[in-house]
N, C-alpha and C positions, 0 to 999 in steps of 0.2 A: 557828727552830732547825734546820731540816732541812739548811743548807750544815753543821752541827756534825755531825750524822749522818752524813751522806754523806763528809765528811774521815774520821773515825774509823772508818765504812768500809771507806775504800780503805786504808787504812795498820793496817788490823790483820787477825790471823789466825785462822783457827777456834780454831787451838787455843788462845788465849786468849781463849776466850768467858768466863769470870769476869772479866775485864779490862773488856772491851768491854760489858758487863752493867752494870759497876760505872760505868764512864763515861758512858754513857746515862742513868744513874739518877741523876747527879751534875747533867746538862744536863738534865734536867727537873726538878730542884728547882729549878737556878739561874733557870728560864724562871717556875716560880712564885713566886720569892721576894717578897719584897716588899726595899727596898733604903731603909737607913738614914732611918725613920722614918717614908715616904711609902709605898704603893704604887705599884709599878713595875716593871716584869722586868727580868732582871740583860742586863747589856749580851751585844747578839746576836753569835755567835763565826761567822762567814761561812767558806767553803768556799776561796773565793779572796779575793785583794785587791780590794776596795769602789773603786768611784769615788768620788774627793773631792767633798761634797755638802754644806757649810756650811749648817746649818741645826740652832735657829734664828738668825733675824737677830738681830745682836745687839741687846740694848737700853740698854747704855751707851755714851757716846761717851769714850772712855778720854786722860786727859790727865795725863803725865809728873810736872805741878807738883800733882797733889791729894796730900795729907800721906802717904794711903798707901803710895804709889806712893813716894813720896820716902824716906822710913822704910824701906822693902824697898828700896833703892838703897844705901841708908846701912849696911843691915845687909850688902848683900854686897861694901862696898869694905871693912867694919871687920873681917871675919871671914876674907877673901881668904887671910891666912896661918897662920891659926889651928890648931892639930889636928884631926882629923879630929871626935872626940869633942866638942870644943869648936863645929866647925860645926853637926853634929846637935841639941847643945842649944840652940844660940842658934836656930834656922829651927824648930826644937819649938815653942819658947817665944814667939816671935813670929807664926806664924800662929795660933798655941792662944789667942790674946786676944780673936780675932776671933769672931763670933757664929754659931752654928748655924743657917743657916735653910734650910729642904725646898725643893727645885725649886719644887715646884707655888707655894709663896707667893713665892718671893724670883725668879723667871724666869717662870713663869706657865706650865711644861712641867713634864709627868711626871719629865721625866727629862734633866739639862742639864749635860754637863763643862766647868765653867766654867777658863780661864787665871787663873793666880794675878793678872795686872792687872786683871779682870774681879772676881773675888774682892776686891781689895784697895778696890778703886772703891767697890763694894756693899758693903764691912765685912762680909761673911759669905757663908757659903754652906753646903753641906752635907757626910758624911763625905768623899765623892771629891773634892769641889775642895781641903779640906785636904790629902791624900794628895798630891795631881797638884801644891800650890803648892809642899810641902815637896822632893818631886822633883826639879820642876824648877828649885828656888832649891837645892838641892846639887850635881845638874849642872854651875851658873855655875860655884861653889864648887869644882869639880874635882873631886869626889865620881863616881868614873867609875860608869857606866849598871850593868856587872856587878855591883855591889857591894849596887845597890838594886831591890827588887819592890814593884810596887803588889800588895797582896793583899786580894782577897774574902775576908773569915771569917764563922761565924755567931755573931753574940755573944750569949752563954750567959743572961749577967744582963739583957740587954734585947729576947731573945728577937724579934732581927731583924738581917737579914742588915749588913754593916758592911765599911766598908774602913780599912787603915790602911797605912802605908809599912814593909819589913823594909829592915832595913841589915844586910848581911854583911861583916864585917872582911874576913873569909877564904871562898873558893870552902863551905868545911865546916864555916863556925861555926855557932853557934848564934846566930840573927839577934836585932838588938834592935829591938823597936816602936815607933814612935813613932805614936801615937793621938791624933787630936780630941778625946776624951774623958776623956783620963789625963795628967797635965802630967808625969808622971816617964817619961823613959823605960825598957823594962824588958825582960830577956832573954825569948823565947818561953816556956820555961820558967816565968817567974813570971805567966805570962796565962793558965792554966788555961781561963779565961773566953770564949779563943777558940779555935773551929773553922775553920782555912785551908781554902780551897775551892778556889780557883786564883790566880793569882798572873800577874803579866808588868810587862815593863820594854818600853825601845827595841828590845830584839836578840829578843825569846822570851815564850811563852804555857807555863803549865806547870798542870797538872793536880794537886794537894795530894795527897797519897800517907801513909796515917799510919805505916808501918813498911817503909820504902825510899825513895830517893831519889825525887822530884816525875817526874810525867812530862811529858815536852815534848810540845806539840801541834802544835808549829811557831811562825811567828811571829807576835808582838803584831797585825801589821796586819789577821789577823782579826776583831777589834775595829774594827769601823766607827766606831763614838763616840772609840776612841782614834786614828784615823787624825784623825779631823776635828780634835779638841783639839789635837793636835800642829801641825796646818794652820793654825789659828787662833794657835795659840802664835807659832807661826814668821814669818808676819806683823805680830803685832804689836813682837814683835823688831825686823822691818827696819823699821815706822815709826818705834819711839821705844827706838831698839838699847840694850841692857843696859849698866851700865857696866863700864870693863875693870878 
């Protein structure tokens, strides 16, 4: 975590040392957390952009015709012109069927962001590869990147750290959740249950702020594990390309 230190560093000023206090104290929880079920540290936030480094190697060999894969194909030519409202419950509703299982048993690594085809193959995976399938199957969907945050929260009732997807209609709504855990989706407001930590999409990394706007840390590609997942994603893309 010291590229996290050293960024927050150079871009902040004495006189918000309350700021700079609070955000150190925020990256050394995140370093201890333990992360949706498993012990593991929450993914490391680099100072600069990471080299692309694939690993690990994968252990499925990913083929277009296995049912899930087909199903997730079918769901995004049937929903292609649907409302907005209406994409978010069907891609809710459809990865939430799938099975919960922790890195360490279903990949054999602490800690693995697996591609929704990857996910789909294995019939399950853990809170972030739901997060990351949902994502990236509203993406297809036309669901533009502003609108959605992957976010870290600390969830209250299971008393460990969790991630779930926020959709903002609008730049200032009040976003709504969509959860591995919860089959309805529901405004922030009715999740009392969660603590946001930090958050990021394609374009941004933001810091969870409980009474003013999040603060930006710059962008997502701090995130070494979301460089790589994106990397991964985007190849299996040009093997067996999405349909239009």
């Amino acid at each position: 975590m010291s590229g996290f230190y050293l960024y927050v560093l150079k871009n902040s000023s004495i006189r918000f040392l309350p700021l700079l206090q609070e955000i150190l104290v925020v990256a050394l929880v995140l370093l201890l957390m333990s992360g949706c079920g498993v012990k593991k540290k929450a993914p490391e936030i680099s100072a600069v952009s990471p080299e692309i480094s694939v690993s690990p190697e994968e252990v499925v060999k990913l083929d277009s015709r296995q049912q899930g894969i087909v199903d997730w194909y079918v769901l995004m030519r049937e929903k292609s012109n649907v409302s907005e409202m209406e994409k978010l419950e069907s891609v809710n509703r459809f990865f939430n069927q799938l099975a919960f299982v922790d890195d360490l048993s279903h990949w054999g690594k602490a800690d693995y962001w697996a591609t929704p085809q990857e996910m789909l193959v294995t019939n399950g995976g853990d809170c972030e590869d739901f997060a990351f399938a949902k994502y990236f199957t509203l993406l297809h969907l036309d669901i533009v990147d502003e609108k959605m945050r992957l976010t870290y929260v600390k969830s209250l009732t299971r008393r460990q750290p969790h991630m779930v997807l926020n959709y903002y209609a609008e730049p200032t709504a009040e976003p709504l959740i969509l959860d591995s855990l919860v089959k309805v989706i529901s405004p922030a407001s009715e999740r009392p249950d969660l603590i946001p930590i930090y958050s990021f999409n394609g374009r941004g990394l933001w810091l969870a702020k409980k009474q003013s706007s999040d603060l930006l840390l710059g962008g997502s590609e701090r995130l070494n594990l979301w460089v790589e997942l994106k990397f991964r994603f985007n190849q299996k893309a040009i093997a067996a390309p999405l349909p239009k």
